[in-house]
C-alpha positions in Angstrom: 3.2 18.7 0.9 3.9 15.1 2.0 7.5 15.0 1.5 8.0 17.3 4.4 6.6 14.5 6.8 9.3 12.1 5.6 11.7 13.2 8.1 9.4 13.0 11.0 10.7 10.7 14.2 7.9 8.8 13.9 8.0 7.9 10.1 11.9 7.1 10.6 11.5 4.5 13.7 8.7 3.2 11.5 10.6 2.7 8.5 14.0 2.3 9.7 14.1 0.9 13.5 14.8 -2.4 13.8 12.1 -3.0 16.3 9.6 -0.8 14.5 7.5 1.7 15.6 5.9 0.6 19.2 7.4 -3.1 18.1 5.2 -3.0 15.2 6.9 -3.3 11.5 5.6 -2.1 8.3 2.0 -4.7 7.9 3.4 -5.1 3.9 6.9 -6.0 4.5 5.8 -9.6 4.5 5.3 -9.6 0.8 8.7 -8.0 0.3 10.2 -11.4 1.3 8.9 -13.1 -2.0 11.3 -13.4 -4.9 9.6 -12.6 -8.0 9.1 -9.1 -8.3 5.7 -9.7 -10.2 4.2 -11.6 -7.3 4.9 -8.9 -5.0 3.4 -6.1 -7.2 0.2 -8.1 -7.9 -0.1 -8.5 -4.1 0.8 -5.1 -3.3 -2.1 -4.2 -5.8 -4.5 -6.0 -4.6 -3.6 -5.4 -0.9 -4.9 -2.0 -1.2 -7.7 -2.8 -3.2 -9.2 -5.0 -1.0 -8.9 -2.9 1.8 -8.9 1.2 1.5 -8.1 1.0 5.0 -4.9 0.3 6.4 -4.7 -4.0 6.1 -3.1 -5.8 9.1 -0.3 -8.4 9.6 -2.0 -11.4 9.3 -4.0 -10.3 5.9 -0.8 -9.7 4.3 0.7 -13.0 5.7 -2.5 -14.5 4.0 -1.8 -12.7 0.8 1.9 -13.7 1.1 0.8 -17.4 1.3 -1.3 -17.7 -1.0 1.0 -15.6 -3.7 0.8 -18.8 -6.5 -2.9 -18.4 -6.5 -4.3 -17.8 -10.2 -6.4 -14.7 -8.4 -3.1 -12.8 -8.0 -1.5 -13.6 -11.3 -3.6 -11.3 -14.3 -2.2 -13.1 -17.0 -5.2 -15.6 -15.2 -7.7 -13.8 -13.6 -8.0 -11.3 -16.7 -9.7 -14.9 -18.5 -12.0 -15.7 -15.4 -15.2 -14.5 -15.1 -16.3 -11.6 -12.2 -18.0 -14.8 -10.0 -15.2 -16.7 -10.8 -13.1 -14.5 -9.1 -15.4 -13.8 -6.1 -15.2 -17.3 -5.8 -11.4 -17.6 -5.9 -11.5 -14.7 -3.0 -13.9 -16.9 -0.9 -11.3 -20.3 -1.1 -9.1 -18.1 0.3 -11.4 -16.8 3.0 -10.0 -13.5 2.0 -13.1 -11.1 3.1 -14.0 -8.2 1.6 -17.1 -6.1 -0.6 -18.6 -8.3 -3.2 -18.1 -5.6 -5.5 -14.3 -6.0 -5.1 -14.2 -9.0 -6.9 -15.2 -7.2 -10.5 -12.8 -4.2 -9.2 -9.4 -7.1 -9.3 -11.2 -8.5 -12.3 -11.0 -5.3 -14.1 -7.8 -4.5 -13.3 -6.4 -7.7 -14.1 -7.5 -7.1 -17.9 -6.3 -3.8 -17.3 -3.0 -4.7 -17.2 -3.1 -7.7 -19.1 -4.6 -5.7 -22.2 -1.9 -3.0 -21.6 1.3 -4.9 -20.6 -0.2 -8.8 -21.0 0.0 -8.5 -16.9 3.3 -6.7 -16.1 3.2 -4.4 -13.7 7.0 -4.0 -13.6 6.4 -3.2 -17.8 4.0 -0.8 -17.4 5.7 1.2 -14.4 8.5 1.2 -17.2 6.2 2.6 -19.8 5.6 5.5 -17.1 9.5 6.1 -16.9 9.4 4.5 -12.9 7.9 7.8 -12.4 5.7 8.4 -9.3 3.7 11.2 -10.9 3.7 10.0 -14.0 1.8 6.7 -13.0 -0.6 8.6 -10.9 -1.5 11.1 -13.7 -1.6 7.4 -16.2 -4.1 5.9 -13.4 -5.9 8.4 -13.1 -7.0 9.2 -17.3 -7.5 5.1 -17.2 -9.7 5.2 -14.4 -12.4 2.6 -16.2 -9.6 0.8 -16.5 -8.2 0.5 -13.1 -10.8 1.3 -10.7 -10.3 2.0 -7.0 -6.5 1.6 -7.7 -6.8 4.6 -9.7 -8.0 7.0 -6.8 -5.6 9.2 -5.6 -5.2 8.0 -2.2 -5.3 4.0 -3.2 -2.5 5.1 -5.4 -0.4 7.1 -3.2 -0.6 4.2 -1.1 0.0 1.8 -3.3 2.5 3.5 -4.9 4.3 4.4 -1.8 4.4 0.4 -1.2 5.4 -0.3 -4.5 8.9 2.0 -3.6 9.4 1.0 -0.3 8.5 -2.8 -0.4 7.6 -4.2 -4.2 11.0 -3.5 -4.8 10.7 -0.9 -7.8 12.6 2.7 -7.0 10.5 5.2 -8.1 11.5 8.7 -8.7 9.7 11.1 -6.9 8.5 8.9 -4.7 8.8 11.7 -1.6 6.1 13.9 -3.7 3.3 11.3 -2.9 0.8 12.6 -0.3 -2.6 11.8 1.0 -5.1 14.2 2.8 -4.6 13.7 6.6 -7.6 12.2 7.8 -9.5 14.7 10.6 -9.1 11.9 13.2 -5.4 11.9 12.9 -4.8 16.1 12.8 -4.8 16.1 16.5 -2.0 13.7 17.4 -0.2 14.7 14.2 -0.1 18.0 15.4 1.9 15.9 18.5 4.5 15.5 16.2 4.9 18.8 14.6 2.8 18.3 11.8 0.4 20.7 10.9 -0.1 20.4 6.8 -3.2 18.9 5.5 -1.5 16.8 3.2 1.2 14.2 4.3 3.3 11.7 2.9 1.3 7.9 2.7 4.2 6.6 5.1 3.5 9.4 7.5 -0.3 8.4 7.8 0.8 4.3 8.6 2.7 5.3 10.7 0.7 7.7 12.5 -2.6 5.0 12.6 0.1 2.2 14.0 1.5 5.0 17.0 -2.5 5.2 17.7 -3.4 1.6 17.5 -0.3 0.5 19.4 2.0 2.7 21.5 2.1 1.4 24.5 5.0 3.8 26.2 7.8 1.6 25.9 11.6 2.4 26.1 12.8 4.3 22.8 15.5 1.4 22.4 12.4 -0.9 22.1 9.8 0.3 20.2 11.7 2.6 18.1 10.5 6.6 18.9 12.9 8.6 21.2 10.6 11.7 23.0 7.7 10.2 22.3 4.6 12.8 23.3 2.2 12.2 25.6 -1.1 11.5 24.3 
């Protein structure tokens, strides 16, 4: 499962390094400078949401910029209309499917309706529990759609733990399927499992995108393989 990935090289100088993995940190980490703990979650949320893939620097520095907006605060958006909202997205130049706009709306009364737009409340109502708020996702799916999948959530999730600032228990039990692209160079690494930890995969598409050979003192990964 995904929490035997977490103690991979390349998920550590990810994580942990101080010049990241192949000088690259964590894309989210940005948001993680915010103070209010609200803010970040609402970003985090919609973060994944508008992008199942994994979003760059810059669109979280947007995000992180623009945190005061009324699109990322639910106790808002839940009262705006669906075009409202795509038309909140488009000030911002923030660029995604039309369709996402009604996704964020929904999910905004989502968690208005359930915990008048506290995240923090209603990851509290699920005991801080990382299977617990996957299993509550996934029997409100109407209610939080896309968010709700189980690899949206595993990411999100993993984000929430590791840079929203919320500790959640069993946090090392989250895994997504490894996508077929990425089985051969995780197999570089030692991993062989179908299913990996979310961290695992971010880290594995940011070795891909960006390793560039460098000293391990630089970018992070002692014995790096050869690709």
């Amino acid at each position: 499962m995904g929490s035997m990935t977490l103690s991979s090289p390349l998920v550590q100088a990810f994580n942990d390094h101080p010049s990241g993995l192949c000088r690259q940190r964590e894309p989210a980490r940005v948001i993680g400078n915010l103070e209010d703990i609200e803010q970040r979650l609402n970003l985090l949320a919609f973060g994944v949401v508008v992008d199942t893939k994994h979003i760059n620097v810059e669109r979280w520095s947007a995000l992180a910029e623009a945190h005061d907006h009324w699109l990322f605060q639910p106790s808002q958006a839940a009262y705006k209309t669906s075009p409202q909202v795509l038309a909140g997205m488009q000030q911002l130049h923030l660029v995604a499917p039309q369709y996402i706009a009604r996704v964020w709306w929904q999910i905004c009364r989502g968690v208005q309706g359930r915990t008048k737009g506290s995240w923090r409340d209603l990851f509290r109502g699920n005991d801080d529990d990382a299977q617990l708020l996957q299993k509550y996702l996934h029997k409100n799916q109407t209610t939080f759609p896309v968010l709700s999948g189980p690899v949206i959530s595993a990411r999100w999730l993993d984000l929430v733990h590791r840079v929203g600032g919320v500790l959640l228990k069993n946090w090392e039990t989250l895994s997504v399927p490894l996508p077929e692209k990425q089985r051969k160079a995780a197999r570089l690494f030692g991993v062989v499992t179908d299913e990996v930890h979310p961290i695992f995969s971010s880290a594995l598409n940011v070795w891909e995108n960006s390793c560039q050979k460098l000293p391990a003192e630089s970018c992070g990964l002692a014995k790096c393989p050869p690709r």
